[in-house]
PDB file of N, CA, C, O and CB in Angstrom:
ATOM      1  N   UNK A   1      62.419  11.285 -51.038  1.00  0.00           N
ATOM      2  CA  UNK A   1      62.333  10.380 -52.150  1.00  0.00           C
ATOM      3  C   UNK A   1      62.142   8.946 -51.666  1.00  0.00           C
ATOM      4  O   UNK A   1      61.278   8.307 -52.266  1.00  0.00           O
ATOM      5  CB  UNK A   1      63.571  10.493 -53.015  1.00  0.00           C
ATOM      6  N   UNK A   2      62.761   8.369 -50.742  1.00  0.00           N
ATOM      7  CA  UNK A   2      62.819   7.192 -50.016  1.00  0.00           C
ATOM      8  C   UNK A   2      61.710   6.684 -49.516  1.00  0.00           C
ATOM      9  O   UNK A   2      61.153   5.606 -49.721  1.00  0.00           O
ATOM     10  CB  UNK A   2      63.580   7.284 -49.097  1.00  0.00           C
ATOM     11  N   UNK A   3      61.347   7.931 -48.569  1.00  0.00           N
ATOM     12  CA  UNK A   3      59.357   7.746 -47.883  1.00  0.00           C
ATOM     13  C   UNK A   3      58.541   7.505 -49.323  1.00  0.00           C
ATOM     14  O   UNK A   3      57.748   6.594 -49.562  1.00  0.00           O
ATOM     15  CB  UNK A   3      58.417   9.766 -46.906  1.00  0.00           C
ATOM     16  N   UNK A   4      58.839   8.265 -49.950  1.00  0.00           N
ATOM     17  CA  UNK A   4      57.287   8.136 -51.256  1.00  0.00           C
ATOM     18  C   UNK A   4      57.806   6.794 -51.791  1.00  0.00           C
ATOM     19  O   UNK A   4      56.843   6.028 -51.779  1.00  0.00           O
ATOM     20  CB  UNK A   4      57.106   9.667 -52.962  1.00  0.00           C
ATOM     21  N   UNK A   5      58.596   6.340 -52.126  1.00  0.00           N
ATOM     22  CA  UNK A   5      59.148   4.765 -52.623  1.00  0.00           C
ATOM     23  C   UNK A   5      58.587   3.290 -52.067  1.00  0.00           C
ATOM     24  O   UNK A   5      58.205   2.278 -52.655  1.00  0.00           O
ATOM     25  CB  UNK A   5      60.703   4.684 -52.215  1.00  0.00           C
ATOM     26  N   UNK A   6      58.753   3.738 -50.306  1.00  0.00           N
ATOM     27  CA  UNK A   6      58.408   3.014 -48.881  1.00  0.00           C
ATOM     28  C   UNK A   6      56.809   2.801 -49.233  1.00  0.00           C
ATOM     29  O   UNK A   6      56.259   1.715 -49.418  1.00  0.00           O
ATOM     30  CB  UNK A   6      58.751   4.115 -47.250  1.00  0.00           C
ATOM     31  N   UNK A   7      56.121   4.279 -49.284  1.00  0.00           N
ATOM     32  CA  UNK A   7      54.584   4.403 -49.229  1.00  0.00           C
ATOM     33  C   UNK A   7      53.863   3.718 -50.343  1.00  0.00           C
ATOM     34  O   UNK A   7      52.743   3.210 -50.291  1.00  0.00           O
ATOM     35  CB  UNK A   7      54.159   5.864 -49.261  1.00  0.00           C
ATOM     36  N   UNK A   8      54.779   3.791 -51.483  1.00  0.00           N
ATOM     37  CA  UNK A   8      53.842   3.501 -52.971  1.00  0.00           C
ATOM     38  C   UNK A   8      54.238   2.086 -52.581  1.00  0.00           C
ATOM     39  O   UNK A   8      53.263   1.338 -52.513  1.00  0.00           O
ATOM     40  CB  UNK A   8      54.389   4.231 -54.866  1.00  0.00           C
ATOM     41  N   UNK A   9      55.464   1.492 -52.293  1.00  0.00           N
ATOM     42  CA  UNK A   9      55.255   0.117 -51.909  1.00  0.00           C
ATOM     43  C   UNK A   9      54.244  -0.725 -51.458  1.00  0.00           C
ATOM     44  O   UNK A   9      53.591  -1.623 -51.989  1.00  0.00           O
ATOM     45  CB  UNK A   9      55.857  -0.038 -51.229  1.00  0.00           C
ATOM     46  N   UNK A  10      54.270  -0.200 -50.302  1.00  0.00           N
ATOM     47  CA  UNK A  10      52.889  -0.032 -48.791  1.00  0.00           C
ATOM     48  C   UNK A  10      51.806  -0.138 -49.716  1.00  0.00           C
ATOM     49  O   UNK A  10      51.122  -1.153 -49.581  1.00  0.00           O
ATOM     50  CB  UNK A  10      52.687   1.819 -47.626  1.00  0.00           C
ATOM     51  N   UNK A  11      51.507   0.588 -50.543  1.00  0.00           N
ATOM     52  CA  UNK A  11      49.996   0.663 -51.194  1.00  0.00           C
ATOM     53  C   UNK A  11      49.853  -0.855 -51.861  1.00  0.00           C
ATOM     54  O   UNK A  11      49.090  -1.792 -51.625  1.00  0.00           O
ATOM     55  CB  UNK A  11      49.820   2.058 -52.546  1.00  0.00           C
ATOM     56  N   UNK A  12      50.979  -0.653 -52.834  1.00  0.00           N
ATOM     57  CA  UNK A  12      50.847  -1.284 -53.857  1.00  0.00           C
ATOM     58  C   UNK A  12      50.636  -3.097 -53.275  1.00  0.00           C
ATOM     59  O   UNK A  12      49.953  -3.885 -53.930  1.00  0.00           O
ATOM     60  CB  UNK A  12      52.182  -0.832 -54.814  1.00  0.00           C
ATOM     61  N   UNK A  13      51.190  -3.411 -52.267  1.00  0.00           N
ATOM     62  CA  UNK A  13      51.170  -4.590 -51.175  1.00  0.00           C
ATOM     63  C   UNK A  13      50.200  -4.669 -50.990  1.00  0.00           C
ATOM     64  O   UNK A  13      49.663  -5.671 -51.461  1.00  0.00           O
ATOM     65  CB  UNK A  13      51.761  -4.602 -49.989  1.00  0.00           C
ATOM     66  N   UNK A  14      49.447  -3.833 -50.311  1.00  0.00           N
ATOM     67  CA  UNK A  14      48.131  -3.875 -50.246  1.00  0.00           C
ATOM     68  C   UNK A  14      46.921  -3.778 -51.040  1.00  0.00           C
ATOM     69  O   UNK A  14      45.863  -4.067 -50.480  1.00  0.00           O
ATOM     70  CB  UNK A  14      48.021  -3.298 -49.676  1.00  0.00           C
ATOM     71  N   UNK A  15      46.910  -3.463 -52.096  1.00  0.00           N
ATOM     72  CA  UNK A  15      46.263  -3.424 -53.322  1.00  0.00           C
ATOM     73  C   UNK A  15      46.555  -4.944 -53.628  1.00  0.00           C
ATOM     74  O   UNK A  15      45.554  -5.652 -53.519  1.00  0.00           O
ATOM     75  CB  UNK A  15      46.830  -2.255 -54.420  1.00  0.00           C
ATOM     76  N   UNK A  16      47.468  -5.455 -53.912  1.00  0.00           N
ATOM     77  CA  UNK A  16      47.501  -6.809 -54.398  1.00  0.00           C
ATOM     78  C   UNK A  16      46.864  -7.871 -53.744  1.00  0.00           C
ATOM     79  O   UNK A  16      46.460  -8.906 -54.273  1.00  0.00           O
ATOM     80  CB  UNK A  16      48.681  -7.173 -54.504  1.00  0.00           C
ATOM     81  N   UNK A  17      46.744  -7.305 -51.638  1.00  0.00           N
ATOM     82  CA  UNK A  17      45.747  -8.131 -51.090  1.00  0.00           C
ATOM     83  C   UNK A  17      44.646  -8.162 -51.125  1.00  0.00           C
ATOM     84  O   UNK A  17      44.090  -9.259 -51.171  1.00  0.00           O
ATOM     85  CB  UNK A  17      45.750  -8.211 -50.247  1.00  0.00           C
ATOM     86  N   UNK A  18      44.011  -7.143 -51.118  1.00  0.00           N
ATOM     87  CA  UNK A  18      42.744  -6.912 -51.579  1.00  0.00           C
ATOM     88  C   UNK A  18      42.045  -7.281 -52.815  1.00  0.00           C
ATOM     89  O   UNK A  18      40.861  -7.581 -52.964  1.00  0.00           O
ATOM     90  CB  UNK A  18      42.668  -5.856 -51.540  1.00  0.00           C
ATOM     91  N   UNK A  19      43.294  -7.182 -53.945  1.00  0.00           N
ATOM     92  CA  UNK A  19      42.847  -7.898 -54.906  1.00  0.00           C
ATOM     93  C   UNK A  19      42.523  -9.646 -55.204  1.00  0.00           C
ATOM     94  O   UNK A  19      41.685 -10.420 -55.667  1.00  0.00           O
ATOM     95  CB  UNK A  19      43.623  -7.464 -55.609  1.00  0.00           C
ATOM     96  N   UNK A  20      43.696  -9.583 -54.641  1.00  0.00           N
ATOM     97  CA  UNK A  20      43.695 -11.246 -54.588  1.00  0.00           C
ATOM     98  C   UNK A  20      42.502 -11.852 -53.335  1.00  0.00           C
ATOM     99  O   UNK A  20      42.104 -13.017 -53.363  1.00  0.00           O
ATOM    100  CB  UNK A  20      45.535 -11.828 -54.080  1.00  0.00           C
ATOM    101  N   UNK A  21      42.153 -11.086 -52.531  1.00  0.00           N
ATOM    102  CA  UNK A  21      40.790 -11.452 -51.884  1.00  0.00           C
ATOM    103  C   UNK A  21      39.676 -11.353 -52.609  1.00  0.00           C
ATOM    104  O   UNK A  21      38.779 -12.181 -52.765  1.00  0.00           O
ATOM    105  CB  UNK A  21      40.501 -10.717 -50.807  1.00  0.00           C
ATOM    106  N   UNK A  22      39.809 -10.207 -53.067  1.00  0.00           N
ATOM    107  CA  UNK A  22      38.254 -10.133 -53.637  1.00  0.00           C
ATOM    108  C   UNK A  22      38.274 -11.474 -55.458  1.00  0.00           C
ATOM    109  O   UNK A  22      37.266 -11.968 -55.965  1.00  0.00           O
ATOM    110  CB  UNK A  22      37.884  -7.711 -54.191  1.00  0.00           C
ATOM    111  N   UNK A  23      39.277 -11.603 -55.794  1.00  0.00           N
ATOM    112  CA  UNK A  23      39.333 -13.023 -56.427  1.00  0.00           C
ATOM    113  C   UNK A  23      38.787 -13.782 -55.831  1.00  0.00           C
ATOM    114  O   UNK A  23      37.599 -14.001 -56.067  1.00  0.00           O
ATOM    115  CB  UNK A  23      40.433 -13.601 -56.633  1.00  0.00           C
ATOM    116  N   UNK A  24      39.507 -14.488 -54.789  1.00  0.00           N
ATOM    117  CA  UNK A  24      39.152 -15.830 -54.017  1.00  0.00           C
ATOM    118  C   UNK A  24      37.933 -15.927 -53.291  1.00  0.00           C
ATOM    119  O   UNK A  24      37.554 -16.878 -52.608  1.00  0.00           O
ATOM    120  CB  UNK A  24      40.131 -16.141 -53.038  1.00  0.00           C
ATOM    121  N   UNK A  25      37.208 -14.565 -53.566  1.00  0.00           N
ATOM    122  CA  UNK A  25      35.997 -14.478 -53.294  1.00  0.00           C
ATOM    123  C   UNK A  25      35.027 -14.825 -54.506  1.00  0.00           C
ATOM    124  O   UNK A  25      34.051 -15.575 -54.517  1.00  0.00           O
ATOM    125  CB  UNK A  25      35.841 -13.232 -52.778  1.00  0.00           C
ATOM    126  N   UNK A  26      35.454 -14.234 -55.289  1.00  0.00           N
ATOM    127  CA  UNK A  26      34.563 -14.744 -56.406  1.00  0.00           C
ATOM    128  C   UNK A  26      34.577 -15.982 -57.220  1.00  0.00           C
ATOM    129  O   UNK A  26      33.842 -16.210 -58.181  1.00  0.00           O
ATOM    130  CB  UNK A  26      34.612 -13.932 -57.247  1.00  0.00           C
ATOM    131  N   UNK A  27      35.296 -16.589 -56.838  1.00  0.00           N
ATOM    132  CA  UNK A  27      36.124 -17.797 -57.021  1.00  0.00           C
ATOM    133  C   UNK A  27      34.460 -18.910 -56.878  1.00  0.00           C
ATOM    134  O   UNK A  27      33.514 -19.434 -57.465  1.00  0.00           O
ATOM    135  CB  UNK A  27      37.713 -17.991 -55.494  1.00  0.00           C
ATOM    136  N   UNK A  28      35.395 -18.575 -55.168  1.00  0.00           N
ATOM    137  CA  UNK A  28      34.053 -19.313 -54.311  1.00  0.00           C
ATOM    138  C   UNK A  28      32.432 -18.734 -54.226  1.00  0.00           C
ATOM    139  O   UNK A  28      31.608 -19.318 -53.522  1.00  0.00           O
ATOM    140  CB  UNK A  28      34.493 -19.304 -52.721  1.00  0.00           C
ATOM    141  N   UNK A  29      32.165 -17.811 -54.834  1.00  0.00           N
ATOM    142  CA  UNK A  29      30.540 -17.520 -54.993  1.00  0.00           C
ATOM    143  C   UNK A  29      30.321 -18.421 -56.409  1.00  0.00           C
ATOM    144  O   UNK A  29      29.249 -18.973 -56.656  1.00  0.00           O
ATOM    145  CB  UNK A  29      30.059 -15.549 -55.208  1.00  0.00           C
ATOM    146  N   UNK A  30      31.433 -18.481 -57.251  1.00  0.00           N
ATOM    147  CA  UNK A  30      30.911 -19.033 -58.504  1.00  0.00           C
ATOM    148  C   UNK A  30      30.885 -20.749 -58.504  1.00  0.00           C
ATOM    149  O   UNK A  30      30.083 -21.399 -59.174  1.00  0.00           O
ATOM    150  CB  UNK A  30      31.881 -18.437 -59.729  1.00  0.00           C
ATOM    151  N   UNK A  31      31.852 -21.300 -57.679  1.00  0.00           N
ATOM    152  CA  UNK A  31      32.062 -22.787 -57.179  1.00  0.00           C
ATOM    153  C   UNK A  31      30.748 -23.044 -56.851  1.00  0.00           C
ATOM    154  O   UNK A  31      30.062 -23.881 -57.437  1.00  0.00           O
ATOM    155  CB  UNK A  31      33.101 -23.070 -55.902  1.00  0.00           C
ATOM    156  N   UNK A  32      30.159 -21.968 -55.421  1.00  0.00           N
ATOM    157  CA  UNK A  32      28.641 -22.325 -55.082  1.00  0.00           C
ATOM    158  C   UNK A  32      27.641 -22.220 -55.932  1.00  0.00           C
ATOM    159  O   UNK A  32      26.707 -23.020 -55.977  1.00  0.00           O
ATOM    160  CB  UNK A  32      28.163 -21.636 -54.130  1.00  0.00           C
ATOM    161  N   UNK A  33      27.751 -21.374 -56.554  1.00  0.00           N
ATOM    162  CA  UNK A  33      26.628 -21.272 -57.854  1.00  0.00           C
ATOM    163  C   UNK A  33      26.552 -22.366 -58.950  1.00  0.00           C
ATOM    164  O   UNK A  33      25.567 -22.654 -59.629  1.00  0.00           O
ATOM    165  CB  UNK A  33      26.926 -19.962 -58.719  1.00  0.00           C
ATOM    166  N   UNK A  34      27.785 -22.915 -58.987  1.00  0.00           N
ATOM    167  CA  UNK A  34      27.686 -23.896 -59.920  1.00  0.00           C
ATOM    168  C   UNK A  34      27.355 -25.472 -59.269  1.00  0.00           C
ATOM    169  O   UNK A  34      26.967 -26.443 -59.919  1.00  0.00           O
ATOM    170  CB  UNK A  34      29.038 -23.818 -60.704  1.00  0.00           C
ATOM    171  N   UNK A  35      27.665 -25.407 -57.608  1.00  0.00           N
ATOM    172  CA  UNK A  35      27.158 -26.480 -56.524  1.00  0.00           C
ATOM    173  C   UNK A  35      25.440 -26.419 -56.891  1.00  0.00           C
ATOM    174  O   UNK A  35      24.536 -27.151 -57.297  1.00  0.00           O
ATOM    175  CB  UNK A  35      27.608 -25.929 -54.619  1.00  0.00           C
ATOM    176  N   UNK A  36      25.634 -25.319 -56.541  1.00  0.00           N
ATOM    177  CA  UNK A  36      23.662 -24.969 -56.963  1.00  0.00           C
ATOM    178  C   UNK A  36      22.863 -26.033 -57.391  1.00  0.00           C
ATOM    179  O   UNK A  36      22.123 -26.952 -57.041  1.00  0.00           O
ATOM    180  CB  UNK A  36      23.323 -23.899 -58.356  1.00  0.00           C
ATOM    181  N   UNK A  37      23.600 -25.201 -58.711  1.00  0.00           N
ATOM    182  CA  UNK A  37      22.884 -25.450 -60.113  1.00  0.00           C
ATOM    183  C   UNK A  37      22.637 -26.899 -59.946  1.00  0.00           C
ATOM    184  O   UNK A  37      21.481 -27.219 -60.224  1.00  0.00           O
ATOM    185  CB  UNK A  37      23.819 -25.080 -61.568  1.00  0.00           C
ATOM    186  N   UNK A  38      23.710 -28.232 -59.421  1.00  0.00           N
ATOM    187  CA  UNK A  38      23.699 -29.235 -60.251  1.00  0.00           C
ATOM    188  C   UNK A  38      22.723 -30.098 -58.991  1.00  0.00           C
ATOM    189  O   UNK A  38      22.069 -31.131 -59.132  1.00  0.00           O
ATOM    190  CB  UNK A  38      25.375 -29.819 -60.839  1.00  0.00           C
ATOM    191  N   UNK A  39      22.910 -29.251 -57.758  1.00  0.00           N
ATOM    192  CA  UNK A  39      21.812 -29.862 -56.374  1.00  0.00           C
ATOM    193  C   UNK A  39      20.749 -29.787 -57.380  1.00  0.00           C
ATOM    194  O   UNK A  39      20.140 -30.805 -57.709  1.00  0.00           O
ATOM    195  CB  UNK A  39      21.464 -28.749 -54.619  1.00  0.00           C
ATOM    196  N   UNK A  40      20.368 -28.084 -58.131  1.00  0.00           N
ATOM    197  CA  UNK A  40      18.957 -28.176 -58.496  1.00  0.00           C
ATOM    198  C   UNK A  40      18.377 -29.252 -59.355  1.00  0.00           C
ATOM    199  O   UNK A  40      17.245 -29.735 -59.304  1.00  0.00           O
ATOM    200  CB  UNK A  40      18.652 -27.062 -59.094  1.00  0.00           C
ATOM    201  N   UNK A  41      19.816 -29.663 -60.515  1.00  0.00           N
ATOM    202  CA  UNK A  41      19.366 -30.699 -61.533  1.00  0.00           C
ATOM    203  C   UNK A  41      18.587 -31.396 -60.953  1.00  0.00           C
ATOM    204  O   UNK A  41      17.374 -31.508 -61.133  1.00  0.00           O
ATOM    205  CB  UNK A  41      20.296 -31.526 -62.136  1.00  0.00           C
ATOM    206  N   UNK A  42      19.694 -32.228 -59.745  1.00  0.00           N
ATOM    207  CA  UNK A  42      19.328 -33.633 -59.615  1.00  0.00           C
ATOM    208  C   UNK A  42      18.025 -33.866 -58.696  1.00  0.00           C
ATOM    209  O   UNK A  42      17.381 -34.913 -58.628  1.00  0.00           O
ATOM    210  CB  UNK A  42      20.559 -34.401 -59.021  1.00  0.00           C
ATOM    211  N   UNK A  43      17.723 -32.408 -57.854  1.00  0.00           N
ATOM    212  CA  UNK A  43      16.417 -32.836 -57.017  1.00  0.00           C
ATOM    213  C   UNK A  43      15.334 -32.536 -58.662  1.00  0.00           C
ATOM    214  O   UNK A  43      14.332 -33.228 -58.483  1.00  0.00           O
ATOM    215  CB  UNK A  43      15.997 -31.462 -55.153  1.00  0.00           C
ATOM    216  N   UNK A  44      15.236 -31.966 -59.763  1.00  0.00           N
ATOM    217  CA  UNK A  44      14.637 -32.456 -60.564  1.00  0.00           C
ATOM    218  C   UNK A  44      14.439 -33.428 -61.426  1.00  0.00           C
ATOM    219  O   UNK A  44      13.358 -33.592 -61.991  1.00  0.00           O
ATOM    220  CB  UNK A  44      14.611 -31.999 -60.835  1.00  0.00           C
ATOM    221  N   UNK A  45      15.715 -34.344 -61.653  1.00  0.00           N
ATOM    222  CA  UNK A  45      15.610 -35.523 -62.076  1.00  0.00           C
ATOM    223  C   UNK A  45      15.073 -36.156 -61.442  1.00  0.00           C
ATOM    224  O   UNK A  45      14.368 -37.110 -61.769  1.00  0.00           O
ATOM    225  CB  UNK A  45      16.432 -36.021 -62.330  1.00  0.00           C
ATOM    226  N   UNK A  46      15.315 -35.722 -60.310  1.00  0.00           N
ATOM    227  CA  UNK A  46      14.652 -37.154 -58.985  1.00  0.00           C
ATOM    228  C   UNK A  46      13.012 -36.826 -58.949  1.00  0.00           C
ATOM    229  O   UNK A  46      12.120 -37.657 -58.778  1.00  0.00           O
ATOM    230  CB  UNK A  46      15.445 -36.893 -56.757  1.00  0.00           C
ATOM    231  N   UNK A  47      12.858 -35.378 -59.158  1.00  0.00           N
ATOM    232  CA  UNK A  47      11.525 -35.329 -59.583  1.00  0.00           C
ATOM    233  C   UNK A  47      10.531 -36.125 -60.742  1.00  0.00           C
ATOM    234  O   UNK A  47       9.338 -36.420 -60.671  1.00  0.00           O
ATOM    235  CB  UNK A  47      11.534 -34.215 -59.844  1.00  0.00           C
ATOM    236  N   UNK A  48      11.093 -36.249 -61.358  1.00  0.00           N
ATOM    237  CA  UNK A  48      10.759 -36.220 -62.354  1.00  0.00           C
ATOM    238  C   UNK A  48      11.022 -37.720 -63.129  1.00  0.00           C
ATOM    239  O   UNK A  48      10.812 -38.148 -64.264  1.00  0.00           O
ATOM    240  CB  UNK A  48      11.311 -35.089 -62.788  1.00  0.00           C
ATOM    241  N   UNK A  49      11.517 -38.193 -62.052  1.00  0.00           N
ATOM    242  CA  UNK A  49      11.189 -39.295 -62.284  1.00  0.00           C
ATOM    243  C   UNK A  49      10.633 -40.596 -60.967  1.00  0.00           C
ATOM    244  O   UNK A  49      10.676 -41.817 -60.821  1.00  0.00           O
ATOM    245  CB  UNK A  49      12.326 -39.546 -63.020  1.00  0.00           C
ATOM    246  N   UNK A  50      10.178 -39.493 -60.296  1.00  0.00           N
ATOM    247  CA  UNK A  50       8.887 -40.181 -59.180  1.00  0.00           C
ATOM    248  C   UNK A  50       7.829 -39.812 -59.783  1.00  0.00           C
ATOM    249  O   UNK A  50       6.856 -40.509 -59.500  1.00  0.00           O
ATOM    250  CB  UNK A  50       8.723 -39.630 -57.518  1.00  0.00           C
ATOM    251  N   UNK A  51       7.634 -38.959 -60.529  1.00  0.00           N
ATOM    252  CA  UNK A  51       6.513 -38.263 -61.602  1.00  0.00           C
ATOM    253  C   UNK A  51       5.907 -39.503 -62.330  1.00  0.00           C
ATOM    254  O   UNK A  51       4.869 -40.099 -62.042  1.00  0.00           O
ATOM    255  CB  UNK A  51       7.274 -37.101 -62.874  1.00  0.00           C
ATOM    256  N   UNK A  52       6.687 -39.726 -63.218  1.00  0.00           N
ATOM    257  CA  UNK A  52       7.027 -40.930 -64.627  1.00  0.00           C
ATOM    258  C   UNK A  52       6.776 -42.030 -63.842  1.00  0.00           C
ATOM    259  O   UNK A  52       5.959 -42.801 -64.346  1.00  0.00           O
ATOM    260  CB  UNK A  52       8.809 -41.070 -65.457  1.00  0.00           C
ATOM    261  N   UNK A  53       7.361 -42.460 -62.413  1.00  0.00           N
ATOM    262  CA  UNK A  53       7.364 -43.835 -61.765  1.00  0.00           C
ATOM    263  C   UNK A  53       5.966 -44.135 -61.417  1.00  0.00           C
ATOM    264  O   UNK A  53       5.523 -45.269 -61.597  1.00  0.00           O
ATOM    265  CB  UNK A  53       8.288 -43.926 -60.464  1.00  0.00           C
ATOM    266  N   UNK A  54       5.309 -43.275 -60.974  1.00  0.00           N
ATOM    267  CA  UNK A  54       4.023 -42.593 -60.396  1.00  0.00           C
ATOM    268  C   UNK A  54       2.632 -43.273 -61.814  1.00  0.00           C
ATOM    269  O   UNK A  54       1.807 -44.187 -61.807  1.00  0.00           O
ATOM    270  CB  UNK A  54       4.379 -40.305 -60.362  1.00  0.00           C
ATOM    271  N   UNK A  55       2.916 -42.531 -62.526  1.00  0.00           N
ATOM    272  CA  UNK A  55       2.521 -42.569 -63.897  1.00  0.00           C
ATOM    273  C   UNK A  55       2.354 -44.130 -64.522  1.00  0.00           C
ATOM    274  O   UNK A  55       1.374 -44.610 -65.092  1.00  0.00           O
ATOM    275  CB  UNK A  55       3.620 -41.736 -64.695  1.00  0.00           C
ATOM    276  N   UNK A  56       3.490 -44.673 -64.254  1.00  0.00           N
ATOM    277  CA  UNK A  56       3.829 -45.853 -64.823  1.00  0.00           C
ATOM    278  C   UNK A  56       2.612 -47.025 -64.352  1.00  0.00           C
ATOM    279  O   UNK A  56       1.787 -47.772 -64.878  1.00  0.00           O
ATOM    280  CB  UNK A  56       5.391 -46.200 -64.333  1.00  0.00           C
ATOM    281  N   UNK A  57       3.134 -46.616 -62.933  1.00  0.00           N
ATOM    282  CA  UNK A  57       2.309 -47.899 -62.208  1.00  0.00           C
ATOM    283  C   UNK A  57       1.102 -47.704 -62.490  1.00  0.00           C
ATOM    284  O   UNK A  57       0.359 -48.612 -62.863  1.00  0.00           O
ATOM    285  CB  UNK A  57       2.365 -48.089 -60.648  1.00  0.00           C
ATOM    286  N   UNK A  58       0.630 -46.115 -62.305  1.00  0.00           N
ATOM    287  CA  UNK A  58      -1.307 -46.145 -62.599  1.00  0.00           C
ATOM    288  C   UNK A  58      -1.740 -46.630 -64.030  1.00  0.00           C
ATOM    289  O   UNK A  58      -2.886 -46.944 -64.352  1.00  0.00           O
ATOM    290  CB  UNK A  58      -2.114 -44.359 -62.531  1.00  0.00           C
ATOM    291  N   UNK A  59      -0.559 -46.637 -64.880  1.00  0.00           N
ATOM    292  CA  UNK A  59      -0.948 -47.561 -66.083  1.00  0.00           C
ATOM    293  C   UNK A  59      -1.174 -48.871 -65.764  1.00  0.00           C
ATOM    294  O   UNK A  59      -2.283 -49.382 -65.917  1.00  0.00           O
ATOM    295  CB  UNK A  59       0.042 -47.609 -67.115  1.00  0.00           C
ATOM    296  N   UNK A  60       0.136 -49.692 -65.169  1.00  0.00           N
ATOM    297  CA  UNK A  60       0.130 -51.019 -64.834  1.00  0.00           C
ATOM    298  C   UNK A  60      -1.236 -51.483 -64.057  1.00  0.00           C
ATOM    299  O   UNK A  60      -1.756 -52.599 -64.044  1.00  0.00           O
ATOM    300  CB  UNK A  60       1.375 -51.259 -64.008  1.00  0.00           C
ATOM    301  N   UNK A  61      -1.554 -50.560 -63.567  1.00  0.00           N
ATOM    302  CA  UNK A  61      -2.375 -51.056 -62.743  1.00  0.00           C
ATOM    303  C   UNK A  61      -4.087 -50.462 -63.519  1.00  0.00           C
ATOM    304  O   UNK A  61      -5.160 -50.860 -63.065  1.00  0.00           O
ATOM    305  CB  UNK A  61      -1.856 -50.466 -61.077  1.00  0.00           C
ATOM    306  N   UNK A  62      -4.001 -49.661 -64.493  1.00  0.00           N
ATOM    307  CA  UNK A  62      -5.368 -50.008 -65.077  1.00  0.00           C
ATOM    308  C   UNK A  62      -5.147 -50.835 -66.173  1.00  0.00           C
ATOM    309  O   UNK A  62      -6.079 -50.843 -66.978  1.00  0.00           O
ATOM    310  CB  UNK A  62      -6.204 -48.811 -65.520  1.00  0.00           C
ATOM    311  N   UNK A  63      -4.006 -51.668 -66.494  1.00  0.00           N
ATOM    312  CA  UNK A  63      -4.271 -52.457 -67.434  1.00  0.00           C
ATOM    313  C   UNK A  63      -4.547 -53.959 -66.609  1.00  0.00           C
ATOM    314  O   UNK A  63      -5.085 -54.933 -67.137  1.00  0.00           O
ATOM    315  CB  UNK A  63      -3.071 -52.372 -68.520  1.00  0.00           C
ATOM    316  N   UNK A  64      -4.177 -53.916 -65.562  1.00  0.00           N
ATOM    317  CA  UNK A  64      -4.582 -55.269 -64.283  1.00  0.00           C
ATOM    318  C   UNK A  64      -5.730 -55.095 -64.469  1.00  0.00           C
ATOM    319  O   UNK A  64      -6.221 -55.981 -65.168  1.00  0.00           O
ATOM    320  CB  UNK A  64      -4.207 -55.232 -62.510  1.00  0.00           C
ATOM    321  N   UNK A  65      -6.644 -54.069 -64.045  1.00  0.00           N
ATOM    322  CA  UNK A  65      -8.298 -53.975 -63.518  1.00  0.00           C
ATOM    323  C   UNK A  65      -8.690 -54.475 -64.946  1.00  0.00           C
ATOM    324  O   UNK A  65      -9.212 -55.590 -64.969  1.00  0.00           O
ATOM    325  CB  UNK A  65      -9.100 -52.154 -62.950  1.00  0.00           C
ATOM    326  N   UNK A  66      -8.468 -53.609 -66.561  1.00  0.00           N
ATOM    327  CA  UNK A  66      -9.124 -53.890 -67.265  1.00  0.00           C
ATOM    328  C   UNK A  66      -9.035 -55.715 -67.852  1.00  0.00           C
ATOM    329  O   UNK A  66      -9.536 -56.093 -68.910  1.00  0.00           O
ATOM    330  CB  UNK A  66      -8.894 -52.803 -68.060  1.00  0.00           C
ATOM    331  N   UNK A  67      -8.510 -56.348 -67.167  1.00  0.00           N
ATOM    332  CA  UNK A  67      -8.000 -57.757 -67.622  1.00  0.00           C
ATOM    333  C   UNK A  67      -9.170 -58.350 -67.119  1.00  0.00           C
ATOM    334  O   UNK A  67      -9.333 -59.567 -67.209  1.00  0.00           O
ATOM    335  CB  UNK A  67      -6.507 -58.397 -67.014  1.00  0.00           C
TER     336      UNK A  67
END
């Protein structure tokens, strides 16, 4: 009776590590995924507005020529 008490312990210890790893694993895949995401924003804002900056000036500068 004592051994099976000992053993289901044993398991159950270990089940809780495993669990609690595979948490702190997913924890951190979702932290990075959401790091991602916001790298991706900003190299598109930054796109996108060398785009627009780009844009701007070839206006400025055909309203110079047409003067």
């Amino acid at each position: 009776m004592t051994n099976k008490k000992t053993i289901m312990l044993k398991d159950k210890k270990g089940n809780a590590i495993i669990i609690s790893l595979l948490i702190t694993m997913l924890v951190v895949v979702v932290m990075f995924s959401v790091v991602g995401i916001y790298i991706n924003k900003m190299y598109s804002i930054k796109n996108l507005n060398n785009y627009y900056d780009k844009k701007i000036i070839e206006q400025l500068n055909k309203e110079k020529e047409s003067e």
